[in-house]
C-alpha positions as CSV (number, residue, x, y, z in Angstrom):
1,X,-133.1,45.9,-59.9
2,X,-132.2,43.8,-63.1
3,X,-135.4,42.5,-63.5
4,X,-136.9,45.8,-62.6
5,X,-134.8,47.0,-65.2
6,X,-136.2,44.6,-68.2
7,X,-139.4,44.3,-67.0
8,X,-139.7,48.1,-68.1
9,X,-137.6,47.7,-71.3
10,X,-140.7,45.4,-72.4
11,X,-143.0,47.7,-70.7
12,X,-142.5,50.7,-73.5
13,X,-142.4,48.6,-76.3
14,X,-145.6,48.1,-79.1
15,X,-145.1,45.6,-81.2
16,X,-147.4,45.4,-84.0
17,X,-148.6,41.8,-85.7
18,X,-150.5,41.5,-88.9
19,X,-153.3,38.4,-88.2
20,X,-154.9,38.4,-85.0
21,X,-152.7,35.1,-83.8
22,X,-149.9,35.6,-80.5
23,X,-147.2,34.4,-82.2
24,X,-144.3,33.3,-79.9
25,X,-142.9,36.8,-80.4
26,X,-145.9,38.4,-78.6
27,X,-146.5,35.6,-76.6
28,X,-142.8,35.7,-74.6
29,X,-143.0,39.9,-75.1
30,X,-145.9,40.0,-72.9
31,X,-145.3,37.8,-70.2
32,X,-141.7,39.4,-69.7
33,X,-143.5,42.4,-68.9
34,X,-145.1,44.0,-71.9
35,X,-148.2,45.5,-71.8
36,X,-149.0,46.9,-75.2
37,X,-149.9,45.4,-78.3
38,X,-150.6,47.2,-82.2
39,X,-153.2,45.1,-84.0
40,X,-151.8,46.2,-87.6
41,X,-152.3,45.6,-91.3
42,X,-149.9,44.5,-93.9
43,X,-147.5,46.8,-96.4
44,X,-150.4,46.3,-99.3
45,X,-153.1,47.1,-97.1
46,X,-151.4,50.2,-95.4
47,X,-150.6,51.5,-99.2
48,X,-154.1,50.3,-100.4
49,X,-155.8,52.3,-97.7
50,X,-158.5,49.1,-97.2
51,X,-158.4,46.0,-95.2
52,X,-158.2,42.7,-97.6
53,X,-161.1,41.1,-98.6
54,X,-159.5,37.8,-97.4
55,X,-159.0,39.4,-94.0
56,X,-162.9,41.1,-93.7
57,X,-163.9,37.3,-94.8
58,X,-162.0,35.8,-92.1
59,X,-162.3,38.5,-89.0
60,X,-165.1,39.3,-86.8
61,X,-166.0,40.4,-83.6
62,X,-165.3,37.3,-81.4
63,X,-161.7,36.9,-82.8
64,X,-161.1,40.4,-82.1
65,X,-162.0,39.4,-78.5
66,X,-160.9,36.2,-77.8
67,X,-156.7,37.7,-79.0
68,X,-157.0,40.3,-76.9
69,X,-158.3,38.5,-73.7
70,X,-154.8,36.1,-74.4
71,X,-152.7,38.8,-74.5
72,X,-154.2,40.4,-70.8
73,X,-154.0,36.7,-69.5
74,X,-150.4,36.5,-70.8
75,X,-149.8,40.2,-69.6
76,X,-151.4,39.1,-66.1
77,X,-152.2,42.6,-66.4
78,X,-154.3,45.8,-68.1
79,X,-153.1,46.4,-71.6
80,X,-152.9,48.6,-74.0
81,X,-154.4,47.3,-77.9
82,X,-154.0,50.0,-80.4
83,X,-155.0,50.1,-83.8
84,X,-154.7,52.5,-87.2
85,X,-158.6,54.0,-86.9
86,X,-158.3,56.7,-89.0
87,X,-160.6,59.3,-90.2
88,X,-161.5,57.4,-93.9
89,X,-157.6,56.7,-93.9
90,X,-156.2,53.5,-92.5
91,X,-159.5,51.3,-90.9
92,X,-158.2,48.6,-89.1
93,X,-161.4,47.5,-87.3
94,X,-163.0,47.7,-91.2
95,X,-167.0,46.7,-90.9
96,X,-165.7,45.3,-87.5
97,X,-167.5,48.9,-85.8
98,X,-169.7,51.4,-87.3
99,X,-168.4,53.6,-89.7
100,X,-168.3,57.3,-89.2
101,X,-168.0,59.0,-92.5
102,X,-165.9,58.9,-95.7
103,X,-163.5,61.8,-95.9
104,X,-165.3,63.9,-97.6
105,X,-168.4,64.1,-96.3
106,X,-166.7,65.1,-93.0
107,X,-166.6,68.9,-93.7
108,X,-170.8,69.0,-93.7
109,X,-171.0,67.7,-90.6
110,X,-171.6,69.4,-87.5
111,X,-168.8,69.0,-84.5
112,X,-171.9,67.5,-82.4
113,X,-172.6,64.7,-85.1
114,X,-169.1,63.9,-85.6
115,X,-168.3,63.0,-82.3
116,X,-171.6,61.5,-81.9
117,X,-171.0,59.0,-84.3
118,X,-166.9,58.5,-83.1
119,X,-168.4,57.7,-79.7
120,X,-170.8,55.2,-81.2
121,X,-168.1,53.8,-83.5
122,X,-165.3,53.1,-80.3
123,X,-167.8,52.4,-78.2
124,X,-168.3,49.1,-80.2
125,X,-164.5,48.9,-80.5
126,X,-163.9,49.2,-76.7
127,X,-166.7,47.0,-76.2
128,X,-164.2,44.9,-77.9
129,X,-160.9,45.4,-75.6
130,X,-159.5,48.3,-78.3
131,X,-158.5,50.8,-75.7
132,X,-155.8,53.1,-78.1
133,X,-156.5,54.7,-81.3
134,X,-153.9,55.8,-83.4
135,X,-155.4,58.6,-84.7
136,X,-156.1,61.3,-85.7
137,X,-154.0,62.3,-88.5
138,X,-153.6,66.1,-88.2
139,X,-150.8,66.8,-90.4
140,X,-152.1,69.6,-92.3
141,X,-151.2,68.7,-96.0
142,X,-151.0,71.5,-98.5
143,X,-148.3,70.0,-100.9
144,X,-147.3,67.0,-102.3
145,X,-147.4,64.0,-100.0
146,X,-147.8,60.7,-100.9
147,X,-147.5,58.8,-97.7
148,X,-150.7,60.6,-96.4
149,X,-152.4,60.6,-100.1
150,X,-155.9,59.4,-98.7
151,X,-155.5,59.6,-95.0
152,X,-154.8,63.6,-94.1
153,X,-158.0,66.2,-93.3
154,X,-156.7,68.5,-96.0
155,X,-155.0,71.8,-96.1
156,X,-157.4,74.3,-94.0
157,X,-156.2,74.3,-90.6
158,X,-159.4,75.2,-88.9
159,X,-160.7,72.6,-90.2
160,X,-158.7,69.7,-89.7
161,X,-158.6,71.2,-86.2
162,X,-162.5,71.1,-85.8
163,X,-162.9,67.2,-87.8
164,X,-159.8,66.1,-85.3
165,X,-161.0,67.8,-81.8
166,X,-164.5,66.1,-82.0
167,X,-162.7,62.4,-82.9
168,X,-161.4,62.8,-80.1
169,X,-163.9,64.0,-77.7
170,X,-166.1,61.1,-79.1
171,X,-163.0,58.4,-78.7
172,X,-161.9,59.6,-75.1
173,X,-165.3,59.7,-74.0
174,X,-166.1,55.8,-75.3
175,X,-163.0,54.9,-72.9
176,X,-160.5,55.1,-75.8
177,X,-156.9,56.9,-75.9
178,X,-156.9,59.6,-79.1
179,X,-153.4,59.7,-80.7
180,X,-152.8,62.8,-82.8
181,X,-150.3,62.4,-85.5
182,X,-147.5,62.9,-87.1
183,X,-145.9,66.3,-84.9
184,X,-144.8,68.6,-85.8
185,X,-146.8,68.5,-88.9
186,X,-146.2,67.0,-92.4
187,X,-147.5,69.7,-94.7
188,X,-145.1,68.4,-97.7
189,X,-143.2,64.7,-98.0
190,X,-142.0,63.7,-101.1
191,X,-140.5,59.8,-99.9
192,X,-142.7,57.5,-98.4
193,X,-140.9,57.4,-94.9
194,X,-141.3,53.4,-94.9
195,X,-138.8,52.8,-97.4
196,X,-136.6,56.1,-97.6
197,X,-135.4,59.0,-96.0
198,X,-138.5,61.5,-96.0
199,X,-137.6,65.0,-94.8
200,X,-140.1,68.1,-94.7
201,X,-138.1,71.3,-95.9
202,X,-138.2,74.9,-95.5
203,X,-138.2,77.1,-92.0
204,X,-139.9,77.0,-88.9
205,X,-142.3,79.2,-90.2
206,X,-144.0,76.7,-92.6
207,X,-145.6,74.5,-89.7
208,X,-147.2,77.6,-88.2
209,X,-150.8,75.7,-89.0
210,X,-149.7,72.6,-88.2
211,X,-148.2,73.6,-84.8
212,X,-151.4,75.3,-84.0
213,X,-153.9,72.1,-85.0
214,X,-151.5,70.5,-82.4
215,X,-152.5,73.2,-79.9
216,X,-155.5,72.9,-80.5
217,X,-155.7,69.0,-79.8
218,X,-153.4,68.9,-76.9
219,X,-155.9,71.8,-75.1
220,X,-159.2,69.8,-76.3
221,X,-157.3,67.0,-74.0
222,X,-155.8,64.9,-76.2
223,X,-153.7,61.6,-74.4
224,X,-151.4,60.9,-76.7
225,X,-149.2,62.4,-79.5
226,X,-147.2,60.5,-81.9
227,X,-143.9,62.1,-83.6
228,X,-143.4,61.3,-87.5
229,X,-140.4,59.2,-89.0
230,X,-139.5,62.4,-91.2
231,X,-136.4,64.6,-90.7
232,X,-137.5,68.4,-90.2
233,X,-133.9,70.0,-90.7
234,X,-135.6,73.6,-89.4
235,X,-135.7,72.4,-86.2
236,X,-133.2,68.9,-86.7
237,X,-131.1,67.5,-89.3
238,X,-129.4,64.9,-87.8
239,X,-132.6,63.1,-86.7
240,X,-136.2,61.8,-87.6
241,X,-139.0,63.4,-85.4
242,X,-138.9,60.0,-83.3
243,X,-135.8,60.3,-82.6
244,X,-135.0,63.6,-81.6
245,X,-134.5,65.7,-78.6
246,X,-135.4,68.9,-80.0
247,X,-138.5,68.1,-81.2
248,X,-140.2,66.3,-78.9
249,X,-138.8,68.9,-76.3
250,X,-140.8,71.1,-78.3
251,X,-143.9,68.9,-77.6
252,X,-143.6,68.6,-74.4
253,X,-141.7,71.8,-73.4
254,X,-143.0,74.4,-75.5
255,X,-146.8,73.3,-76.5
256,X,-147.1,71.9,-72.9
257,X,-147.7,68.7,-73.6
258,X,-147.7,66.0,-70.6
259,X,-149.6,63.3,-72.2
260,X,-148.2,59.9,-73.7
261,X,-145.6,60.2,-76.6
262,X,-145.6,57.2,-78.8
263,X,-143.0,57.3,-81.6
264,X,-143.7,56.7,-85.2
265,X,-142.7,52.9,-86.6
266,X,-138.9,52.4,-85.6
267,X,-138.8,50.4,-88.5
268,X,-139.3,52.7,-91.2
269,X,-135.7,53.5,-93.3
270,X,-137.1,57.4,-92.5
271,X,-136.2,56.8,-88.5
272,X,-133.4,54.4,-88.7
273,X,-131.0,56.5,-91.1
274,X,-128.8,53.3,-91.4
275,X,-128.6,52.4,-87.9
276,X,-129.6,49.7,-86.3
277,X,-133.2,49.1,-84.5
278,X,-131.8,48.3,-80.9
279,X,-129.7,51.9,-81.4
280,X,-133.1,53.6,-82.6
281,X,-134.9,52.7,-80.6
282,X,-132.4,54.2,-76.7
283,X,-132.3,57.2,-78.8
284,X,-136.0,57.2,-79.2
285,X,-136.4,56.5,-75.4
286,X,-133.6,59.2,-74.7
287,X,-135.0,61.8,-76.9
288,X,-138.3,61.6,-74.7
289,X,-140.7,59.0,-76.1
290,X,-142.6,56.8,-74.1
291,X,-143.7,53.4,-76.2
292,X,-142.0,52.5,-78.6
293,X,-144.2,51.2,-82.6
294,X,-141.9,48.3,-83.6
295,X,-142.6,45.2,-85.7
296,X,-142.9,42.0,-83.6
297,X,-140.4,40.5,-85.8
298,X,-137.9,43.5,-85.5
299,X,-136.5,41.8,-82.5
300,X,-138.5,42.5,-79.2
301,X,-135.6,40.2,-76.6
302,X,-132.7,42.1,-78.3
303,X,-134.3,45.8,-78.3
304,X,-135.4,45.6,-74.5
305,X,-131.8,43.8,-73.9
306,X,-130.1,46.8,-75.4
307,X,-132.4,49.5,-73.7
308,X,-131.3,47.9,-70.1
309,X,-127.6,47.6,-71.9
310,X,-127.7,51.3,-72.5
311,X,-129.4,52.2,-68.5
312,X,-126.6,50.1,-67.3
313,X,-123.5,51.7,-69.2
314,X,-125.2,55.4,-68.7
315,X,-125.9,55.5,-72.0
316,X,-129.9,55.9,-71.0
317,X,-131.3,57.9,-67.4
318,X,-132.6,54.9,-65.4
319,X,-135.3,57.0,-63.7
320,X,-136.6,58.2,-67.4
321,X,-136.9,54.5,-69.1
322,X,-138.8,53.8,-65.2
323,X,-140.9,56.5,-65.7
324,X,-142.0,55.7,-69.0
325,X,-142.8,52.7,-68.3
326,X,-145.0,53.7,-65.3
327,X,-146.8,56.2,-67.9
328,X,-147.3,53.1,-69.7
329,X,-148.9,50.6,-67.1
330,X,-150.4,53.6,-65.6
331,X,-152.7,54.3,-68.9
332,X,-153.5,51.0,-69.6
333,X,-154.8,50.5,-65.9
334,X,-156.8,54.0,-66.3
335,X,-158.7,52.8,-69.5
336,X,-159.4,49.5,-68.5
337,X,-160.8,50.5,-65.0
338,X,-162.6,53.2,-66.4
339,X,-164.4,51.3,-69.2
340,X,-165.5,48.7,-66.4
341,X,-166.6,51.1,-64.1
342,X,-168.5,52.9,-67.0
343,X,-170.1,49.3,-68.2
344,X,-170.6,48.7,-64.4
């Protein structure tokens, strides 16, 4: 039962590493039972917006490849390689894929055209071993909000709604997992949730559009959903979105969603609130998350050591970390049979 036990622990975590090298952090992570891996960009390049030039000069196709076929080997399983592939926000994949379109050409596009070209443009990625996406960003933005400045559809909910259901109709269909982000919606954030406490005011009533792009995603099929790191205190002002009950209840309980819930980056000062990563991230587990964004240098052996801690002094339902981890290994078996029975 023990190693049962930390096997999962390691099952629902997604560490994310800069370069595409398996340090020894990944490296011991996946062969104690991980199954997920963040390909991910540095701080200057997630505030830039665009890949290095250093890192376009040095990256291509075959290194893309050749990590992710180490970490299935390591895994000795199917897993699950995400990246930031946003909608002209965060590229990770850069000239690595086709491009879609910039931002602001997306609004003359037809539905059709747009998920013609997002098929085209994960195709290539899956073609790769890229089998998670996260994205799109759906927040609806209609104030001031500088950690989205760049990335977000805009402030008309129909259309964000329209731009974000054909993404993901293209992505799914090229044998990639859509991630719709940040629930329930940040329409304002002052703080950059990275490096302080972000929180998005005023009542329930003010995510009315946001709650209804989310609708509108989770009924176009979307397979997973990712909480933010801000503090809504309309609905929970004790906790960030990642980290709280009452929000991702409403996810799950009251929009109906029974896909994959991936938190937001346990890391960020907005989802720890001064405590410590190995606390955040049981309550993120207990609150109803499924995989868990961390750094790889945040501590993978100690986090998965305190999540079996915590199932073992009742802290944390057994069956519920069990279960999340089966949702895990369970999607990253469905995309990678399904992509080789598609190339078949």
């Amino acid at each position: 039962m023990s190693s049962e036990l930390h096997k999962a622990a390691y099952s629902v975590l997604l560490p994310a590493f800069g370069d595409l090298i398996l340090d020894e952090n990944v490296c011991r992570f996946l062969s104690r039972g991980g199954v997920s891996i963040l390909l991910g960009e540095t701080r200057e390049e997630y505030v830039s917006r665009q890949m290095s030039p250093s890192r376009k000069r040095v990256e291509n196709q075959g290194a893309v490849v050749n990590v992710i076929r180490q970490a299935v080997t390591l895994a000795g399983a199917p897993v699950l390689v995400a990246v930031d592939q946003e909608l002209g926000g965060i590229e990770r994949l850069h000239q690595l894929v086709p491009p879609v379109a910039a931002r602001e050409a997306l609004n003359d596009l037809a539905c059709e055209e747009i998920e013609r070209r997002c098929f085209k443009m994960a195709s290539v990625a899956r073609g790769l071993g890229v089998n998670l996406f996260l994205a799109p960003i759906v927040d609806v933005v209609t104030g001031a909000n500088p950690w989205l400045q760049d990335r977000h559809l805009g402030a008309d909910p129909k259309e964000v709604s329209r731009v974000s259901c054909a993404f993901i109709r293209g992505v799914q269909r090229a044998g990639v997992v859509a991630t719709a982000k940040h629930f329930p919606g940040h329409y304002v954030t002052e703080q950059d949730p990275a490096v302080a406490v972000a929180t998005v005011p005023g009542p329930l009533a003010l995510l009315k559009d946001n709650l209804e792009v989310f609708k509108d995603v989770i009924a176009t099929g979307v397979k997973a959903v990712m909480p933010g790191p801000a503090v809504f205190p309309a609905i929970d002002p004790d906790q960030s979105a990642s980290t709280s009950p009452k929000v991702i209840s409403m996810l799950r309980d009251t929009l109906g969603f029974d896909g994959l819930i991936i938190s937001d980056d346990l890391d960020a000062v907005s989802i720890l609130r001064g405590n410590a990563i190995t606390d955040t991230a049981v309550a993120s587990l207990a609150a109803g998350a499924h995989l868990l964004l961390v750094s790889s240098e945040s501590g993978l052996d100690a986090i998965a050591g305190a999540i079996v801690s915590a199932v073992q002094d009742g802290h944390l339902d057994r069956q519920l970390l069990l279960d999340a981890a089966a949702r895990v290994r369970e999607l990253a078996a469905a995309n990678h049979d399904s992509y080789n029975a598609n190339r078949g």
